[in-house]
PyMOL Python script that loads the backbone (N, CA, C, O; Angstrom):
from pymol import cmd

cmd.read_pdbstr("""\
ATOM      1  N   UNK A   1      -2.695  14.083  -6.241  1.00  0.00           N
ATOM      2  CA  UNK A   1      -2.270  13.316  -5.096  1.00  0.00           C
ATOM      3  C   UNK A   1      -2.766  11.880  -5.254  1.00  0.00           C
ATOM      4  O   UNK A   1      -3.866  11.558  -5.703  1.00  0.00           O
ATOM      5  N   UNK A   2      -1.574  10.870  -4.720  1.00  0.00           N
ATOM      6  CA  UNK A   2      -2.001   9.328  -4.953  1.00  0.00           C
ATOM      7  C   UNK A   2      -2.184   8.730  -3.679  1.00  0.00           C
ATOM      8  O   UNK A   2      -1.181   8.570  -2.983  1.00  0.00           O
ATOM      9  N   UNK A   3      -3.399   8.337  -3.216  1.00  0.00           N
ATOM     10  CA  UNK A   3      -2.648   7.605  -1.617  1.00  0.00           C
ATOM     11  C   UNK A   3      -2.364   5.900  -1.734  1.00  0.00           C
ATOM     12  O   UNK A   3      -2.688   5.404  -2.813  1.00  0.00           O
ATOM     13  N   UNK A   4      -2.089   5.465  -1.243  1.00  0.00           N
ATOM     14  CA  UNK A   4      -1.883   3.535  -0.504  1.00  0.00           C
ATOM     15  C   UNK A   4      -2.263   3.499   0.066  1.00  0.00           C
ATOM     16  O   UNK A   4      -2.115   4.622   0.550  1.00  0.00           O
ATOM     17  N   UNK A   5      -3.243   2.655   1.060  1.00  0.00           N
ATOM     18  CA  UNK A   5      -3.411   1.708   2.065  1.00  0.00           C
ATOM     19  C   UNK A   5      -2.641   0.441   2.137  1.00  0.00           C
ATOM     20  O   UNK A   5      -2.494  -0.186   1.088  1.00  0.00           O
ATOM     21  N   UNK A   6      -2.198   0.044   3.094  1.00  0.00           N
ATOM     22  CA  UNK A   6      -1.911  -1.147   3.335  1.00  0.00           C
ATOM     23  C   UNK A   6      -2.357  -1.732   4.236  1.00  0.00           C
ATOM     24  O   UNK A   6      -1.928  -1.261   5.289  1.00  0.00           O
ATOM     25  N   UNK A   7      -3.435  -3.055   4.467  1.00  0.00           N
ATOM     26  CA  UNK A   7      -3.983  -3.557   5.516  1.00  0.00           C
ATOM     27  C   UNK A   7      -3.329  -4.937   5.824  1.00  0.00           C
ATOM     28  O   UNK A   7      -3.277  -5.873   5.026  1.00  0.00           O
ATOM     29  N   UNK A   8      -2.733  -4.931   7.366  1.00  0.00           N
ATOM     30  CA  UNK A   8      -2.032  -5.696   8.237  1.00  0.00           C
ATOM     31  C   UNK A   8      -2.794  -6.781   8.698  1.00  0.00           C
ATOM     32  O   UNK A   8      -3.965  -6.403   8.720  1.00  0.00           O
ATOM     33  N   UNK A   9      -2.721  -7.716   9.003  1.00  0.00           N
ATOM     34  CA  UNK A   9      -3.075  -9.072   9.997  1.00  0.00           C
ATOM     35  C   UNK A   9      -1.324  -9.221  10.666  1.00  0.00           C
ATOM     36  O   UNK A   9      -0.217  -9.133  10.136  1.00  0.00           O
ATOM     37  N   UNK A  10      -1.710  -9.436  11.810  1.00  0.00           N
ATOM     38  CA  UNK A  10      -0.681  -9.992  12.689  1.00  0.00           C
ATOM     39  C   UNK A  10      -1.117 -10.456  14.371  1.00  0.00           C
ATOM     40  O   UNK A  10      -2.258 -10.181  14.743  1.00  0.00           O
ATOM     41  N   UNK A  11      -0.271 -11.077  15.224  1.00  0.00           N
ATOM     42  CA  UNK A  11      -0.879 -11.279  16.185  1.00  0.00           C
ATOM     43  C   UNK A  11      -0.585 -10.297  16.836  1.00  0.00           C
ATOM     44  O   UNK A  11       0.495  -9.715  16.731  1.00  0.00           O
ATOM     45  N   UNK A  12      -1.724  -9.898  17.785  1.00  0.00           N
ATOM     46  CA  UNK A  12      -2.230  -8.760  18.243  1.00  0.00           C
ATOM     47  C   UNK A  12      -1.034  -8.538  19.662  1.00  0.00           C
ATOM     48  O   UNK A  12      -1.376  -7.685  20.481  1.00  0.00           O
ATOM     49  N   UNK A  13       0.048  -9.136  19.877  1.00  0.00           N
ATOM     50  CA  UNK A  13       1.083  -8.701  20.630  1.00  0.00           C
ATOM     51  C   UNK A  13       2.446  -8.036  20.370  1.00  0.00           C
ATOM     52  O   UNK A  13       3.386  -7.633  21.056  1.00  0.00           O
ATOM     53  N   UNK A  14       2.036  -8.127  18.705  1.00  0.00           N
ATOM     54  CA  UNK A  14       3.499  -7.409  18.185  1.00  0.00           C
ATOM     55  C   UNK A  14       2.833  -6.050  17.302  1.00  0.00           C
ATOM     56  O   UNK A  14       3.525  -5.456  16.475  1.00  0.00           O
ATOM     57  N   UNK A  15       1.343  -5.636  17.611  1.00  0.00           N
ATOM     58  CA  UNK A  15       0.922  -4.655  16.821  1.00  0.00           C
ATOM     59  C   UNK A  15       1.710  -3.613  17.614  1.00  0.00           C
ATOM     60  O   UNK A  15       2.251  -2.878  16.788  1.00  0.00           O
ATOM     61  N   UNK A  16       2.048  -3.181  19.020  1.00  0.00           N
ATOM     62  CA  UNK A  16       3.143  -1.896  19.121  1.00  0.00           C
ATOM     63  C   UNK A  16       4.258  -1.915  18.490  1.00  0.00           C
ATOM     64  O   UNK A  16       4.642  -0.824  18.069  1.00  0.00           O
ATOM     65  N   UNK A  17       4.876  -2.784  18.300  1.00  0.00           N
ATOM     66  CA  UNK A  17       6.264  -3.162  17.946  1.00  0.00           C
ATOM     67  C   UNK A  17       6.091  -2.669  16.592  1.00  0.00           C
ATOM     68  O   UNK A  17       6.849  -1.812  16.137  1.00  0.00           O
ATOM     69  N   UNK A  18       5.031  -3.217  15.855  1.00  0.00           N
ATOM     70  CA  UNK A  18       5.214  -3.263  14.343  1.00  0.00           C
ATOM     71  C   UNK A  18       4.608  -1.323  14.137  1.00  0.00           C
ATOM     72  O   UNK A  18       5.519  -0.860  13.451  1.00  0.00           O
ATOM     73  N   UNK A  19       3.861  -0.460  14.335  1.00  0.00           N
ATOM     74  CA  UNK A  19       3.379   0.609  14.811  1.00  0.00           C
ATOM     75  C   UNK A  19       4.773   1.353  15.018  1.00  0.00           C
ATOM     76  O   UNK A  19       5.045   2.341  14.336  1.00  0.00           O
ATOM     77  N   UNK A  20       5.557   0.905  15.879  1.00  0.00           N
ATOM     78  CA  UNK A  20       6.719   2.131  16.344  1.00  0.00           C
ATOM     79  C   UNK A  20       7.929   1.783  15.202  1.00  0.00           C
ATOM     80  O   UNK A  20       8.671   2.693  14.833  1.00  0.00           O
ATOM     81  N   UNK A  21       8.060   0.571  14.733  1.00  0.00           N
ATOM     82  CA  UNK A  21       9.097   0.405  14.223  1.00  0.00           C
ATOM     83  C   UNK A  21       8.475   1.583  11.995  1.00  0.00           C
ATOM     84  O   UNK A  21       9.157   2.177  11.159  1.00  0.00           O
ATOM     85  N   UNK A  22       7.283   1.334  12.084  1.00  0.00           N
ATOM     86  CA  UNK A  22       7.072   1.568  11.367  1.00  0.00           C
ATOM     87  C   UNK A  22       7.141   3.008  10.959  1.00  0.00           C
ATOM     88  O   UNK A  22       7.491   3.493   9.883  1.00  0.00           O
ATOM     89  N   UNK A  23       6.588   3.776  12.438  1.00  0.00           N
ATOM     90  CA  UNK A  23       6.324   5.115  12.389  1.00  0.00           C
ATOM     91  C   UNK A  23       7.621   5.467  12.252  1.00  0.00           C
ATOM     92  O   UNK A  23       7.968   6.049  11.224  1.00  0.00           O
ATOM     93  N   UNK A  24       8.350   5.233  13.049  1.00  0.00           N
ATOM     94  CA  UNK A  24      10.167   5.620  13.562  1.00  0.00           C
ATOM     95  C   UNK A  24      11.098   5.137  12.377  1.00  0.00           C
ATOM     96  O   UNK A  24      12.228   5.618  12.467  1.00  0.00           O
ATOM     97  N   UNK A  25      10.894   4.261  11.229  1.00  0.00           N
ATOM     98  CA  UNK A  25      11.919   4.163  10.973  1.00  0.00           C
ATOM     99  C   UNK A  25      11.482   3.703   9.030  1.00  0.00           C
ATOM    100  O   UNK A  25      12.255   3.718   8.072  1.00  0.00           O
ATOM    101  N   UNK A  26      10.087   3.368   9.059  1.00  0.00           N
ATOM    102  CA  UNK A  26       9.951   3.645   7.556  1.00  0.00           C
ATOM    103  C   UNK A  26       9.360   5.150   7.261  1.00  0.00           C
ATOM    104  O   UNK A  26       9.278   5.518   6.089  1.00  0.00           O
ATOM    105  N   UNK A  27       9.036   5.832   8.098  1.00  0.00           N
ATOM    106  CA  UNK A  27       8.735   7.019   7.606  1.00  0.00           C
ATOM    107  C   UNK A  27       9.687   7.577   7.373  1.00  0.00           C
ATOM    108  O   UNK A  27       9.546   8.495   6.565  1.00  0.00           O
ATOM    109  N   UNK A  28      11.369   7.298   8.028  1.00  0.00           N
ATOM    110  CA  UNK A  28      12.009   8.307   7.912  1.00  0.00           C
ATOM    111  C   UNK A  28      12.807   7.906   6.329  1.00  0.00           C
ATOM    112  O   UNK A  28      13.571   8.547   5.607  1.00  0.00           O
ATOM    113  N   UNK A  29      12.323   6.811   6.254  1.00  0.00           N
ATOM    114  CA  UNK A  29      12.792   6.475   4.336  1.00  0.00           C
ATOM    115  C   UNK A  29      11.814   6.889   3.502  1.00  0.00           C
ATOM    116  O   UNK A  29      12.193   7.116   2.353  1.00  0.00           O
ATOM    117  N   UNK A  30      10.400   7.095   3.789  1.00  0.00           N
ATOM    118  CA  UNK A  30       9.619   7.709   2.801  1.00  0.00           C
ATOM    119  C   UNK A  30      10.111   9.464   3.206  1.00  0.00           C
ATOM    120  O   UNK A  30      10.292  10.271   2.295  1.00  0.00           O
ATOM    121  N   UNK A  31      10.209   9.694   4.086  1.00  0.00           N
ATOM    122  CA  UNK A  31      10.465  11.154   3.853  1.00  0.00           C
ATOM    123  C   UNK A  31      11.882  11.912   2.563  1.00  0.00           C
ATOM    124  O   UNK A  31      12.227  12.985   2.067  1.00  0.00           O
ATOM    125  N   UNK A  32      12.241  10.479   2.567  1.00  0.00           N
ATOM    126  CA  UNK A  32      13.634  10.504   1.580  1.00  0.00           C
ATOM    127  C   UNK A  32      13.028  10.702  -0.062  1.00  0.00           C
ATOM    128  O   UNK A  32      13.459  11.227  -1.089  1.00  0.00           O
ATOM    129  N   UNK A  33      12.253  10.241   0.187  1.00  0.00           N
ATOM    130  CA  UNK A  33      11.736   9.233  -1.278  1.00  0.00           C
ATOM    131  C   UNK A  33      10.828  10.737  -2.529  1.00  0.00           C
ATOM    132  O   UNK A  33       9.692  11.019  -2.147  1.00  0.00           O
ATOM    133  N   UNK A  34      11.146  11.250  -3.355  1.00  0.00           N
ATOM    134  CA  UNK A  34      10.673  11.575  -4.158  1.00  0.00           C
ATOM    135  C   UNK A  34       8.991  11.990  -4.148  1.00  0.00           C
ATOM    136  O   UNK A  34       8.326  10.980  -3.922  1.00  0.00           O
ATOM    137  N   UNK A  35       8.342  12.935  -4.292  1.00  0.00           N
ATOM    138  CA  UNK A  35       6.713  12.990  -4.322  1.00  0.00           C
ATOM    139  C   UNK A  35       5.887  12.231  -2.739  1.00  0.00           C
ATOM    140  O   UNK A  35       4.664  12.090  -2.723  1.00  0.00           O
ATOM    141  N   UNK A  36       6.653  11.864  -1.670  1.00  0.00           N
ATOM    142  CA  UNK A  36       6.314  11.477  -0.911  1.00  0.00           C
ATOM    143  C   UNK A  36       5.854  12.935  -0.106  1.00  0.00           C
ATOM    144  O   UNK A  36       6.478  13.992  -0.192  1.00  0.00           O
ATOM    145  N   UNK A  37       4.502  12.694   0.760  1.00  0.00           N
ATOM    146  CA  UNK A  37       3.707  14.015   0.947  1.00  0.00           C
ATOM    147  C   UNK A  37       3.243  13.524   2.622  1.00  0.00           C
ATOM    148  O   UNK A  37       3.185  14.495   3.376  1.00  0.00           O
ATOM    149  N   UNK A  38       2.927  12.229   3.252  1.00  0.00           N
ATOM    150  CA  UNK A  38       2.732  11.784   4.616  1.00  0.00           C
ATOM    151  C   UNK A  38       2.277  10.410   4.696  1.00  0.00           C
ATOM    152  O   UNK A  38       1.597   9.824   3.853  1.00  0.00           O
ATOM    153  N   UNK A  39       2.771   9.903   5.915  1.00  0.00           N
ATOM    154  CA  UNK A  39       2.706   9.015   6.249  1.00  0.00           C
ATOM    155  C   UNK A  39       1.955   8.795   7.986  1.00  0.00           C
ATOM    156  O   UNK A  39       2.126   9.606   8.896  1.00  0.00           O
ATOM    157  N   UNK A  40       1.306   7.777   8.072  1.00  0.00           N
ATOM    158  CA  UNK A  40       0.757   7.091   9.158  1.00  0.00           C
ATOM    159  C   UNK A  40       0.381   5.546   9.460  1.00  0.00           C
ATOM    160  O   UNK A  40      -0.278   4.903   8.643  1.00  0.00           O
ATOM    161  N   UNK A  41       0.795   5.035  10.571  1.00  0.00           N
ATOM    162  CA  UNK A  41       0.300   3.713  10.638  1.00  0.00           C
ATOM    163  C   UNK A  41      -0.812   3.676  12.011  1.00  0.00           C
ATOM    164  O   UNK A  41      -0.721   4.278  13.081  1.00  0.00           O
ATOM    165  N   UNK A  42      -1.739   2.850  11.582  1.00  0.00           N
ATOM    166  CA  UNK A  42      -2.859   2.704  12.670  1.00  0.00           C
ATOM    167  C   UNK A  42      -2.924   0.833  13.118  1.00  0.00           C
ATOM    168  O   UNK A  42      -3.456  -0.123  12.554  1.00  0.00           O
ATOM    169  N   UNK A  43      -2.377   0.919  13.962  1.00  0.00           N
ATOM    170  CA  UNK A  43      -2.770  -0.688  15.260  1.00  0.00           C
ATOM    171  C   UNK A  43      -4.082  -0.381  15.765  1.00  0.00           C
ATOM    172  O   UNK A  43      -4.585   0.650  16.212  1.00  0.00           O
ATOM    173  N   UNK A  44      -4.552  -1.699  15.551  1.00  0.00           N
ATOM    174  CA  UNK A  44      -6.241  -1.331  16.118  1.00  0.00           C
ATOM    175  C   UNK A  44      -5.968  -1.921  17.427  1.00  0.00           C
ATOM    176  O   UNK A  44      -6.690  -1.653  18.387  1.00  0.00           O
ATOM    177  N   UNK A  45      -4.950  -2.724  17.522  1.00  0.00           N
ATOM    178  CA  UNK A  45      -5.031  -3.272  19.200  1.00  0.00           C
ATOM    179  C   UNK A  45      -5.458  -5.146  18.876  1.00  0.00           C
ATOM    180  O   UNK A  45      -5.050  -6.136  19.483  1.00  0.00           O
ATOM    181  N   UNK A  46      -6.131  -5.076  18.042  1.00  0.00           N
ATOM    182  CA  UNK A  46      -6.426  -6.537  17.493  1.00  0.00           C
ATOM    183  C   UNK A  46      -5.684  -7.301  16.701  1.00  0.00           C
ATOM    184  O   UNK A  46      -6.229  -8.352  16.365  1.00  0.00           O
ATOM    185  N   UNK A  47      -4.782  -7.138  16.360  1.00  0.00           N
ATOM    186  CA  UNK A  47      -3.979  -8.078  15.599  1.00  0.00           C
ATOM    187  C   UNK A  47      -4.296  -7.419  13.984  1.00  0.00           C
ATOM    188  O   UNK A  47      -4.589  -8.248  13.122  1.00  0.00           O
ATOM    189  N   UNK A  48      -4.248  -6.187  13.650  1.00  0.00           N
ATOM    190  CA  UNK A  48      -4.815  -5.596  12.992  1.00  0.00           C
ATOM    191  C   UNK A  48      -4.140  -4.371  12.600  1.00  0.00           C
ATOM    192  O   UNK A  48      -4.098  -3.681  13.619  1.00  0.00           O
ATOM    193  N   UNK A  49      -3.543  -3.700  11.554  1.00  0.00           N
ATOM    194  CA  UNK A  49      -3.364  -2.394  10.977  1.00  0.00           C
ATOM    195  C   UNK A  49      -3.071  -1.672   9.940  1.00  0.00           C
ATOM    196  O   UNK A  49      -3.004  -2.655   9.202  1.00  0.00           O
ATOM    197  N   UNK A  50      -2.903  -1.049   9.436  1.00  0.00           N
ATOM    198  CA  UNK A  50      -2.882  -0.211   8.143  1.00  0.00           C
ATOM    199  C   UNK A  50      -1.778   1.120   8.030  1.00  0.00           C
ATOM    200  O   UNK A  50      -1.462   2.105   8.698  1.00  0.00           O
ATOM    201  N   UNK A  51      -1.485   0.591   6.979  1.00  0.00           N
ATOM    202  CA  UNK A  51      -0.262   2.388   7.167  1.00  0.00           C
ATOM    203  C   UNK A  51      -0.958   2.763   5.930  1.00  0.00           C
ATOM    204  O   UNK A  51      -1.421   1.938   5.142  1.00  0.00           O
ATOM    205  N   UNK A  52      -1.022   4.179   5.771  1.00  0.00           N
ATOM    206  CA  UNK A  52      -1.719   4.925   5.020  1.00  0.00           C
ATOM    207  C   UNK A  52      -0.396   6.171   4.565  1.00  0.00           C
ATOM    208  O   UNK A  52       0.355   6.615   5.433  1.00  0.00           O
ATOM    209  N   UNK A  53      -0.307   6.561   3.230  1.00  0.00           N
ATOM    210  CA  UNK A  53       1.113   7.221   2.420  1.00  0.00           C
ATOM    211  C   UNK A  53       0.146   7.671   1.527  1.00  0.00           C
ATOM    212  O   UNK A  53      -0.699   7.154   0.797  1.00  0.00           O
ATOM    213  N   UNK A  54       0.541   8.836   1.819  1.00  0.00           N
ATOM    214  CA  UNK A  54       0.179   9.900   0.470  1.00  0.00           C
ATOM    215  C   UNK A  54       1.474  10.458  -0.131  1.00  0.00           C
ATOM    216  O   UNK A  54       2.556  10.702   0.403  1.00  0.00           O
ATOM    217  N   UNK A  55       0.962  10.619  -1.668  1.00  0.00           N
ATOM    218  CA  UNK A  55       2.283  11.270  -2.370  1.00  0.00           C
ATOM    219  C   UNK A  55       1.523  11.894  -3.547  1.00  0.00           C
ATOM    220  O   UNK A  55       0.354  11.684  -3.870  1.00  0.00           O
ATOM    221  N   UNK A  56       2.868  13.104  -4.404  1.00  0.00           N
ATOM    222  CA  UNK A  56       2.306  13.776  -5.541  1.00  0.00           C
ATOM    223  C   UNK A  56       1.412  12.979  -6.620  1.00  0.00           C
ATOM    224  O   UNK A  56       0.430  13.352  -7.262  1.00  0.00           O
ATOM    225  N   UNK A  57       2.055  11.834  -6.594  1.00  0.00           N
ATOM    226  CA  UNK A  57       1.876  11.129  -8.400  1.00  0.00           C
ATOM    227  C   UNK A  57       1.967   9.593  -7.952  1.00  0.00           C
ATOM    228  O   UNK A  57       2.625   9.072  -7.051  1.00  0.00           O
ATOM    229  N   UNK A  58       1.139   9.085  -8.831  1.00  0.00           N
ATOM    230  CA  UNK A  58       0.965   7.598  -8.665  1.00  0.00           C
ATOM    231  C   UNK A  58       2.004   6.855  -9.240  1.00  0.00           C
ATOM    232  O   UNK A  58       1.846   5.634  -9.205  1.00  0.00           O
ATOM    233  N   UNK A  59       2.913   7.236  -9.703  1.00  0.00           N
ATOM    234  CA  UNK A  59       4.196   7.148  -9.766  1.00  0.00           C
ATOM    235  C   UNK A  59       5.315   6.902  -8.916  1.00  0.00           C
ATOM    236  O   UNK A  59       6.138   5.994  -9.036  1.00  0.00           O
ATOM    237  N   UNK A  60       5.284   7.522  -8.311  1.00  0.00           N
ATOM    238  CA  UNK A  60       5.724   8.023  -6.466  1.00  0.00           C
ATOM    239  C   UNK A  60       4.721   6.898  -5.496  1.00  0.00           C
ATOM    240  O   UNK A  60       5.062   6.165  -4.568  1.00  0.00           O
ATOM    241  N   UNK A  61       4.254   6.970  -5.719  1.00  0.00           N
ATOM    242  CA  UNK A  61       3.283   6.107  -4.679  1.00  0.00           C
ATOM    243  C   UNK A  61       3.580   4.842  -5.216  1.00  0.00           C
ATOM    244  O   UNK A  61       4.240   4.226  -4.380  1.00  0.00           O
ATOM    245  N   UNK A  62       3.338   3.975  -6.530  1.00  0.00           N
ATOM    246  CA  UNK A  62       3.962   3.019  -6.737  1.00  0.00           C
ATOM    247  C   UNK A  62       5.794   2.309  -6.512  1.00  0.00           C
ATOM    248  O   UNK A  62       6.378   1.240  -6.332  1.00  0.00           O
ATOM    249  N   UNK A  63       6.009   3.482  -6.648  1.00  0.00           N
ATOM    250  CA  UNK A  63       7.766   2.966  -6.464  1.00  0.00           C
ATOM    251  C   UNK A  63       7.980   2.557  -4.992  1.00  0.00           C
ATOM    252  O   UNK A  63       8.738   1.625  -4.725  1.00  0.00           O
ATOM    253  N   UNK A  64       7.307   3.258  -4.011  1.00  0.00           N
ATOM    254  CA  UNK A  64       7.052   3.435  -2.783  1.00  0.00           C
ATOM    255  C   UNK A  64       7.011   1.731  -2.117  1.00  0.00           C
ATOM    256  O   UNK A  64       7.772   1.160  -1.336  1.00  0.00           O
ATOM    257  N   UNK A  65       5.898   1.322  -2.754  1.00  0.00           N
ATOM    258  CA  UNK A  65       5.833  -0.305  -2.847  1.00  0.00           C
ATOM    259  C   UNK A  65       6.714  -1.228  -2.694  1.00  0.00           C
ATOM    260  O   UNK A  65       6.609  -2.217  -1.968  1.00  0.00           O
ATOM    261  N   UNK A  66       7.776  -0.878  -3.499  1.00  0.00           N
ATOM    262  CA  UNK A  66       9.263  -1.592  -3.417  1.00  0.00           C
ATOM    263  C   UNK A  66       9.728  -1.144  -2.403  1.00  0.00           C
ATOM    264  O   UNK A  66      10.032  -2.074  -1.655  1.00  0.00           O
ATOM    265  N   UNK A  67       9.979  -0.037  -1.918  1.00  0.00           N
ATOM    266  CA  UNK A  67      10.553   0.323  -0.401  1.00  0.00           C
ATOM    267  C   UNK A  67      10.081  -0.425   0.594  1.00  0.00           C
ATOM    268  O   UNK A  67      10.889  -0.952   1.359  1.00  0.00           O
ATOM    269  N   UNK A  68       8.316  -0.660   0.820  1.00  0.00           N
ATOM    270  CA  UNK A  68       7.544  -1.102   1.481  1.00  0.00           C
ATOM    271  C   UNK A  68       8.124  -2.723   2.154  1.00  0.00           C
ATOM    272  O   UNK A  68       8.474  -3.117   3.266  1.00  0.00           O
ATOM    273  N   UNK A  69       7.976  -3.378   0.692  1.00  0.00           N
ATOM    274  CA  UNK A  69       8.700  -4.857   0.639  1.00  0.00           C
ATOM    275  C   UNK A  69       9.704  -4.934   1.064  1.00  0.00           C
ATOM    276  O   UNK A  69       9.792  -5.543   2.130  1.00  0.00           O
ATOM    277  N   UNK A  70      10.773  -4.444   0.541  1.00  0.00           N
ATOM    278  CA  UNK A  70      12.059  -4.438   1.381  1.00  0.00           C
ATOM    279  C   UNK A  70      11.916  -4.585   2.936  1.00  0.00           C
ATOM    280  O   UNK A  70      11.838  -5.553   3.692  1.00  0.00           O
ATOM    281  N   UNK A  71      11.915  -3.276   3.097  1.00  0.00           N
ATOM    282  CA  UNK A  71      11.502  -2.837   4.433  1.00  0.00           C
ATOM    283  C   UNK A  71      10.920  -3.839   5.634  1.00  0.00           C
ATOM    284  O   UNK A  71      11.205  -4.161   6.788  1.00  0.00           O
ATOM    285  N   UNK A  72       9.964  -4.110   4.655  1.00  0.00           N
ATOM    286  CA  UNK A  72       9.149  -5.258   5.361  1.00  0.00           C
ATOM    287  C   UNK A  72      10.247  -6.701   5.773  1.00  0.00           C
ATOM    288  O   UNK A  72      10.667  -7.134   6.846  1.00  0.00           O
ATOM    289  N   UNK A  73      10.409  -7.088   4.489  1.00  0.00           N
ATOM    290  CA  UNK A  73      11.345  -7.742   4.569  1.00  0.00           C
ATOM    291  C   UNK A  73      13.105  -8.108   5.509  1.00  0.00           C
ATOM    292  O   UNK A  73      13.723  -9.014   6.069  1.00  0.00           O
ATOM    293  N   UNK A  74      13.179  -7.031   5.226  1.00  0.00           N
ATOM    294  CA  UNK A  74      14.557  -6.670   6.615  1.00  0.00           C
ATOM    295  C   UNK A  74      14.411  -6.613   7.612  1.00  0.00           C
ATOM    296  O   UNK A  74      14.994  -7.284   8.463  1.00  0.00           O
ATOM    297  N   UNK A  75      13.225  -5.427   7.859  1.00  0.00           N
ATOM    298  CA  UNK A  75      12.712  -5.448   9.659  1.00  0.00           C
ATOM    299  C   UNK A  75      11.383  -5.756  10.358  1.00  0.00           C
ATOM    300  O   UNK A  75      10.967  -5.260  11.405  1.00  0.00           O
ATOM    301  N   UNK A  76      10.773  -6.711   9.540  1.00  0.00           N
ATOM    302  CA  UNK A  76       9.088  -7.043  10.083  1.00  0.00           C
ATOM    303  C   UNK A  76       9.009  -8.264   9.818  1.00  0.00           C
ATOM    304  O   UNK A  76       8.408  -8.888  10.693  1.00  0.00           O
ATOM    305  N   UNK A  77       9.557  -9.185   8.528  1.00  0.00           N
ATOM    306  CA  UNK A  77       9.581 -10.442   8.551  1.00  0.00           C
ATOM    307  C   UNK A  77       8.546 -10.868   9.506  1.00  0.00           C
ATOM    308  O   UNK A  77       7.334 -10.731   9.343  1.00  0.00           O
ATOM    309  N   UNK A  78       9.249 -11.499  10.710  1.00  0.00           N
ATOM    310  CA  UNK A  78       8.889 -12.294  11.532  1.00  0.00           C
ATOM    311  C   UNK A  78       7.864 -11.854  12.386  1.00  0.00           C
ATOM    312  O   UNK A  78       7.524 -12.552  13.341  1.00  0.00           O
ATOM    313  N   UNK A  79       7.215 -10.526  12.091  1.00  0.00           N
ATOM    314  CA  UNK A  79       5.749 -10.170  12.781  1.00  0.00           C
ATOM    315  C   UNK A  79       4.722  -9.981  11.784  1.00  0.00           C
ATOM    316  O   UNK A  79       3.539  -9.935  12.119  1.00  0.00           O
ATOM    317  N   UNK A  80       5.129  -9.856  10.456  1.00  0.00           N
ATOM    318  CA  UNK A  80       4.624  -9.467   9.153  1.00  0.00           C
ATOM    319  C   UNK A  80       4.487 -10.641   8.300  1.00  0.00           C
ATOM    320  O   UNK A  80       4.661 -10.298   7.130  1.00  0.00           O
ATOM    321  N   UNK A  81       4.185 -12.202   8.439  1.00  0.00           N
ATOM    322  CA  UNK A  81       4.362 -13.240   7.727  1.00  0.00           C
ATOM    323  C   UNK A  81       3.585 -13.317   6.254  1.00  0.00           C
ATOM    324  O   UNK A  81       3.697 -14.106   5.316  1.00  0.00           O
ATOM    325  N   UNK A  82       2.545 -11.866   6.521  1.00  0.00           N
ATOM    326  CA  UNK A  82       1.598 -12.570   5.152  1.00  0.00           C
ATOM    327  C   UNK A  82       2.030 -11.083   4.416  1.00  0.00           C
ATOM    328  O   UNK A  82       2.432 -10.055   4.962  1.00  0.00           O
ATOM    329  N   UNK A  83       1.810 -11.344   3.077  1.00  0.00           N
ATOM    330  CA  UNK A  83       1.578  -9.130   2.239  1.00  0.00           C
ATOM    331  C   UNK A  83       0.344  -8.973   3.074  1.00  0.00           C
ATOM    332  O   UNK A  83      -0.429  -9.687   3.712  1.00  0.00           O
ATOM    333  N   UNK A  84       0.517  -7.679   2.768  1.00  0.00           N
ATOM    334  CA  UNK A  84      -0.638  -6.998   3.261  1.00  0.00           C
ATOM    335  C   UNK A  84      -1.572  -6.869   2.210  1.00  0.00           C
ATOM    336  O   UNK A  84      -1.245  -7.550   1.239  1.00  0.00           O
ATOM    337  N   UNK A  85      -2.500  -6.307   2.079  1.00  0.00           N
ATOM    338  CA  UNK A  85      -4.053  -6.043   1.498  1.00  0.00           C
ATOM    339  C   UNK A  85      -3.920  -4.870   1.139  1.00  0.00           C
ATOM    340  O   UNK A  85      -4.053  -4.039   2.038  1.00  0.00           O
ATOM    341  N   UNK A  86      -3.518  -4.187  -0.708  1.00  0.00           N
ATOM    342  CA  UNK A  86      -3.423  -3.003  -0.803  1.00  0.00           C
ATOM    343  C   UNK A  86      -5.125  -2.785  -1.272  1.00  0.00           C
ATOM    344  O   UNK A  86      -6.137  -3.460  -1.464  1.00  0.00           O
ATOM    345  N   UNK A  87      -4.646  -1.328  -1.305  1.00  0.00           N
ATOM    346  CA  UNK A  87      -5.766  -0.036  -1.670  1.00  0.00           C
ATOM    347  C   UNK A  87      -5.025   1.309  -1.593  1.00  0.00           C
ATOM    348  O   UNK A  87      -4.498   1.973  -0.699  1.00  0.00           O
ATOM    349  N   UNK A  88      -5.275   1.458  -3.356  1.00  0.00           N
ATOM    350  CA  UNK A  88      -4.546   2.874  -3.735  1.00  0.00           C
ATOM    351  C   UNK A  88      -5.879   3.181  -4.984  1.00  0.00           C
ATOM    352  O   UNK A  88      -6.751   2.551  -5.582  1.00  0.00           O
ATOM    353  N   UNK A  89      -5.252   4.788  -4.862  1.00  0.00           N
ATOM    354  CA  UNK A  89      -5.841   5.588  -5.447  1.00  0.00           C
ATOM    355  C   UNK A  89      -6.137   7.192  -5.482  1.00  0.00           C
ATOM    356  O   UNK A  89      -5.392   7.870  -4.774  1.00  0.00           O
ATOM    357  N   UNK A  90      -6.879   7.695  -6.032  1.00  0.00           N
ATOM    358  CA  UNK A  90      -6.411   9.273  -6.229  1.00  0.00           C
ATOM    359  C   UNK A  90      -7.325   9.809  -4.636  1.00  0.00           C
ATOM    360  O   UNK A  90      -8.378   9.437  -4.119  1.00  0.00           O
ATOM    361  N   UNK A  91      -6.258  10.862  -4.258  1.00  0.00           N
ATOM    362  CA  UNK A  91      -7.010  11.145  -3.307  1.00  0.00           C
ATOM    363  C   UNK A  91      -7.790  12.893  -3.148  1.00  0.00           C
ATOM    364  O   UNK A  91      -8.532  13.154  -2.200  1.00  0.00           O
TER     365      UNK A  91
END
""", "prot")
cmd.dss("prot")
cmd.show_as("cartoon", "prot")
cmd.util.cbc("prot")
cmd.orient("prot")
């Protein structure tokens, strides 16, 4: 098993927005995705959060990345201005 972290900065009024859009609608593309095993995103309430993806193979977990970007890209843009802060590894 491989997991990701991804750590968020944003302003702390679009952390629900970014949280539901994330849970609701990139999970349902990692559930698509090959060796993909679970997903979660955590809003601390501060302008602050992390989605956390586990999968079979670090393989799977890397390709995942490109989904991520996209994703990001199409529907977070404008609450998501910076990358996020990875952390992967065997879990």
């Amino acid at each position: 098993m491989f997991g990701i972290i991804r750590l968020y900065t944003y302003e702390k009024q679009h952390g629900q927005t970014i949280a539901e859009v994330s849970r609701n609608e990139f999970q349902e593309i990692l559930k698509q995705h090959d060796g993909f095993v679970n997903y979660h995103f955590i809003d601390s309430g501060d302008g602050e959060g992390a989605s956390m993806a586990i999968f079979t193979s670090k393989e799977a977990a890397e390709a995942s990345t490109f989904l991520a970007g996209g994703f990001v890209h199409e529907r977070l843009a404008d609450l998501l201005p910076n990358p996020p802060r990875v952390i992967e590894g065997e879990v």
